[in-house]
C-alpha positions in Angstrom: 22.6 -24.8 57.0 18.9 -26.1 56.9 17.9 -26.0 53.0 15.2 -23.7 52.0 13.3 -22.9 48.7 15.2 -19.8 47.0 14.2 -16.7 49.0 16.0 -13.1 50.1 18.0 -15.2 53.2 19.9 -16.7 49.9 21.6 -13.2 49.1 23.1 -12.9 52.6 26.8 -13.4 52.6 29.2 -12.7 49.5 29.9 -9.4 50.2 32.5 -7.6 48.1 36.0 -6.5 49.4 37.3 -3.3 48.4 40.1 -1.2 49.2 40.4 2.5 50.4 41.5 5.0 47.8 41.8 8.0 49.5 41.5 7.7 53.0 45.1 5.3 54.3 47.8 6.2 56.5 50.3 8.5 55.5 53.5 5.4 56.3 51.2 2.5 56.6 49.8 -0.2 54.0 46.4 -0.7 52.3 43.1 -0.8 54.1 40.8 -3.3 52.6 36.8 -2.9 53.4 34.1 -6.0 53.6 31.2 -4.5 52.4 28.8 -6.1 54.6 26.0 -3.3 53.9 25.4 -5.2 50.7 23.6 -7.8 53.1 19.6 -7.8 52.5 18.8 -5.2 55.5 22.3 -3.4 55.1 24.3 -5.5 57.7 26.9 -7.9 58.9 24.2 -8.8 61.2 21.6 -10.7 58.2 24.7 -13.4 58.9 24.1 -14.4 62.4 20.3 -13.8 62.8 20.4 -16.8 60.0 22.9 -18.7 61.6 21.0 -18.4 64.8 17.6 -19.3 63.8 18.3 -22.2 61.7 20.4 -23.5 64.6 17.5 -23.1 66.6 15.4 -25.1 63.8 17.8 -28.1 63.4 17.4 -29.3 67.1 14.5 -28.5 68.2 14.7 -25.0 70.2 12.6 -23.5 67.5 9.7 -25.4 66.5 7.0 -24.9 63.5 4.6 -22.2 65.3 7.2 -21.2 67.8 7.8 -17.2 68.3 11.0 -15.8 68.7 12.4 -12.9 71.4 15.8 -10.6 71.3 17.2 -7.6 73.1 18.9 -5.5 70.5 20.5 -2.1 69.7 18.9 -2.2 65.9 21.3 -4.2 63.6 20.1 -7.3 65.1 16.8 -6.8 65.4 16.3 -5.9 62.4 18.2 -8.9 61.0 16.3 -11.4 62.8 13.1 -9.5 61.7 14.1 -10.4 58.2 14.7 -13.9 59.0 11.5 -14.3 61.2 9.4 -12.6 58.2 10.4 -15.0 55.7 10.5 -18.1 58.1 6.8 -16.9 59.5 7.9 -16.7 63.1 6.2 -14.1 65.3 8.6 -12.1 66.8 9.2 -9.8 69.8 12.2 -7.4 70.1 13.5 -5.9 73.3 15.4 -2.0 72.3 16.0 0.8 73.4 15.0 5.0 72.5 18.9 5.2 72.6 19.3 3.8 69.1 18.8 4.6 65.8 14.9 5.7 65.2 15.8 3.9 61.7 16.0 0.6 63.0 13.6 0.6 64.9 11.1 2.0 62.2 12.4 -0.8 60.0 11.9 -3.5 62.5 8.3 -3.0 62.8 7.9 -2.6 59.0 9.2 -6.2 59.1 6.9 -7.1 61.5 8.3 -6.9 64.7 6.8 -6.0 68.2 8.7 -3.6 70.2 9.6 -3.2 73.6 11.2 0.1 74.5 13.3 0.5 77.8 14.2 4.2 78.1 17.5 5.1 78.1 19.6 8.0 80.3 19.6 10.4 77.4 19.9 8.8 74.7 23.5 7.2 75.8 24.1 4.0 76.0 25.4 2.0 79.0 25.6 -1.1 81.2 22.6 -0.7 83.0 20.7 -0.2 79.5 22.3 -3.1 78.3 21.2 -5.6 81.4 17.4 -3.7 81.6 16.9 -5.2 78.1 18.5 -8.4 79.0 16.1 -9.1 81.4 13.3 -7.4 79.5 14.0 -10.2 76.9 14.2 -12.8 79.2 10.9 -11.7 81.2 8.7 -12.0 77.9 11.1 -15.1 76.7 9.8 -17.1 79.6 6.0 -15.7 79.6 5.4 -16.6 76.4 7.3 -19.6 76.0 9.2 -17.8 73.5 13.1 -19.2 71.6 15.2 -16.5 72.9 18.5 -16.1 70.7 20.1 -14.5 73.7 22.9 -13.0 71.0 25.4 -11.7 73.8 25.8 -15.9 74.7 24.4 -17.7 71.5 27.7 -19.8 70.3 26.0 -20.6 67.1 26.4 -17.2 65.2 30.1 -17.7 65.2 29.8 -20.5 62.5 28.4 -17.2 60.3 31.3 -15.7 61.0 33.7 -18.5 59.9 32.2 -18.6 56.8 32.9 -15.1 56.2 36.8 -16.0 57.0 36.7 -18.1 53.8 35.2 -14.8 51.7 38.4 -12.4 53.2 40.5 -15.0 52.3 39.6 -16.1 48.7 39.1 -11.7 47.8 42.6 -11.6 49.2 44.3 -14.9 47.8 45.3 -15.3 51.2 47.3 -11.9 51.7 46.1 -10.2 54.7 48.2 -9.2 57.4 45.6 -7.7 59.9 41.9 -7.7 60.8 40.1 -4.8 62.6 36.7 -5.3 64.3 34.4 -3.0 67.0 33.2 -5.5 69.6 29.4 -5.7 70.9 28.2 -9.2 71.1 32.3 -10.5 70.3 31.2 -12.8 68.4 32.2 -11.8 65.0 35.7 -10.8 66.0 35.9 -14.2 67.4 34.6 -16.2 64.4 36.5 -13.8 62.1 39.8 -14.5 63.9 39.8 -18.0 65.1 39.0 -18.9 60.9 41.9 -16.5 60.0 44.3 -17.9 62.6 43.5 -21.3 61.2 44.8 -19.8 57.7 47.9 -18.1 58.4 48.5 -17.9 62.8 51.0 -14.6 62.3 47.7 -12.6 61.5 47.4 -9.5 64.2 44.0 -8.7 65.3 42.7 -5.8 66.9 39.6 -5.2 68.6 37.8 -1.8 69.1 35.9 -0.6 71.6 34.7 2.7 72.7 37.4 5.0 74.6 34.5 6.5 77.0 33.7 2.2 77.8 37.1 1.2 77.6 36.1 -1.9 79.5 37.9 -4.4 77.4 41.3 -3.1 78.3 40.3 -2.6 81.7 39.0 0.7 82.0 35.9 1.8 83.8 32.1 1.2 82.2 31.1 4.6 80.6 28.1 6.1 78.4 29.0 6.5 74.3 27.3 7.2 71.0 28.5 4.1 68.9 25.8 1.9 68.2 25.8 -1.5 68.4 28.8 -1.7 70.2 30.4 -1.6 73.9 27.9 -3.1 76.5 29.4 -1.5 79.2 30.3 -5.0 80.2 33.3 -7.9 79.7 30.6 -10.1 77.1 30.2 -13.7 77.6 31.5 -15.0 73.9 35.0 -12.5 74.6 37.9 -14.3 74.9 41.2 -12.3 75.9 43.5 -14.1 73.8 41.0 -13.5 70.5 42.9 -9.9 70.2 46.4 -9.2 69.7 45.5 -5.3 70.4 42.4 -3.1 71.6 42.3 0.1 70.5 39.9 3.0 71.8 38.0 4.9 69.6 36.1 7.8 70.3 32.3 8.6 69.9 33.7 11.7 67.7 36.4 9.9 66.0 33.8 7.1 64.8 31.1 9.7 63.9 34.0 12.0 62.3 35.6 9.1 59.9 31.6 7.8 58.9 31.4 11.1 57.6 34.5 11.2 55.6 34.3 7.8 54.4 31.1 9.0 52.8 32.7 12.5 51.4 36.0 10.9 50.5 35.2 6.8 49.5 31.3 7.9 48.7 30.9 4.4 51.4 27.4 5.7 53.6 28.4 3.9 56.9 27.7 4.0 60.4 29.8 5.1 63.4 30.9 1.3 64.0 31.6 1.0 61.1 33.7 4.8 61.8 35.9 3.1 64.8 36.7 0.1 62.5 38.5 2.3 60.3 39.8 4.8 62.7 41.6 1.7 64.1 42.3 0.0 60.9 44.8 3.1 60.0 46.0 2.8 63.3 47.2 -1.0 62.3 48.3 -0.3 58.8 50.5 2.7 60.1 52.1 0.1 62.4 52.6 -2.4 60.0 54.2 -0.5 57.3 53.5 0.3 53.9 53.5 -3.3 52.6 50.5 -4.6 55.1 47.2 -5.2 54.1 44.5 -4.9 56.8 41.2 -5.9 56.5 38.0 -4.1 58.8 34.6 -4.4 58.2 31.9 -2.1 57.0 29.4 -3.2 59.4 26.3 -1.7 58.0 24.8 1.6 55.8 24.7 5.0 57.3 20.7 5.2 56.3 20.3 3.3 59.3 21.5 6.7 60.9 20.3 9.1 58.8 18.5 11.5 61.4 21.6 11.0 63.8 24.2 12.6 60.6 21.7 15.1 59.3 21.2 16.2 63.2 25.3 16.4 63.1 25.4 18.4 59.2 22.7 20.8 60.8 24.8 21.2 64.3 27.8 22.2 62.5 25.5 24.9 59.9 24.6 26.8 63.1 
């Protein structure tokens, strides 16, 4: 990493790494949660808008005065808002009205411009996903722009190795299984080449959602998960990073966010829902002496009006 005088990029990464208490199996083994909302903007994501940028600095993509361009469901975008604020990089961000209003509130606070392509009710899908894409490359290419191109960009997976050394120190190297929802693939691929490297019995499971079960082979579909399932096979998946996908429902995500916050007092997101949905899933397979490790991917006040809009459905 390029050194830099001591600013908020230095408190990204170090998360904690705590267990479940209340919510595990009722046969399996322990479910162990990387508490990546402690992250400067609440996300896993602070860890590869860095990883990107700095890349981008070190040869040459990204010089002094450049601007910088995304597509993004939030997470990202608001990440490499962070990143772009501190480094003083103008920055333009590609999104969508079919994500959180949150993130996209908190990416112009930061200093972003936004770009909205309209979605088909809110959902996402593939044809969202690739409108953006090309959005982001249109304005990329006008103004001359670095595009970090997240769905292809190889250098965020170096984040994610360095998060493999975390798991493994919090665990003294006990860990028998890692869960992680899929969107760009890249942290599921950084997370499990670096475990593999560590101990190659580890099983890894992949999420996706069951309505765009396109992973497993299933037919592209629309879903309520943000920041996951592009509607597409990604360019940075690999078949043989996963020793399982599982399919996890838009109402089984939303439905364990909201009992992780009741139950584990953990505010979380519905990625962060399907990780643990399929985390129990593993642990119950593995029996009671396994230890599987998932990720909370970000904080639920990212998703604030999407959950109260839920609490007030369920009042009526």
């Amino acid at each position: 990493m390029i050194d830099h005088p001591s600013t908020i990029l230095d408190r990204i990464g170090n998360t904690s790494l705590i267990a479940l208490r209340n919510i595990q199996p009722a046969h399996g083994g322990r479910v162990l949660l990387k508490l990546e909302n402690e992250n400067p903007t609440g996300s896993m994501k602070d860890r590869m808008a860095l990883a990107m940028i700095e890349a981008a600095e070190a040869d040459g993509r990204l010089e002094p005065g450049g601007s910088v361009v995304e597509y993004t469901g939030g997470s990202t975008g608001v990440s490499l808002s962070l990143v772009c604020a501190v480094k003083g990089y103008p920055l333009d961000i590609v999104t969508s009205d079919a994500f959180a209003q949150e993130k996209r509130d908190h990416m112009a606070l930061l200093g972003a411009t936004l770009h909205i392509v309209p979605s088909d009710s809110g959902r996402m899908t593939e044809k969202l996903t690739k409108d953006m894409i090309e959005q982001a490359r249109i304005i990329a290419e006008a103004k001359g722009s670095f595009w970090t191109d997240q769905m292809k960009n190889r250098n965020q997976i170096g984040a994610y190795h360095r998060m493999v050394d975390e798991i493994w120190q919090q665990t003294n190297g006990r860990i028998d299984g890692f869960v992680q929802s899929v969107g760009t693939a890249a942290s599921l691929r950084g997370i499990a080449e670096g475990l593999r490297w560590h101990h190659s019995p580890i099983q890894i499971m992949a999420v996706e959602p069951a309505e765009s079960p396109v992973l497993s082979g299933g037919p592209s579909g629309a879903h309520k998960i943000d920041g996951i399932g592009a509607g597409y096979v990604v360019p940075l998946w690999q078949a043989s990073i996963a020793d399982r996908i599982e399919r996890v429902t838009t109402e089984e995500a939303t439905a364990m966010a909201l009992r992780l916050a009741r139950e584990e007092g953990l505010f979380a997101g519905t990625s962060t829902g399907a990780n643990v949905v399929a985390a129990l899933r593993l642990a119950e397979r593995l029996g009671p002496d396994a230890i599987v490790v998932t990720v909370m991917c970000d904080t639920g006040m990212k998703y604030l009006k999407m959950f109260g809009a839920r609490l007030e459905a369920n009042r009526l």
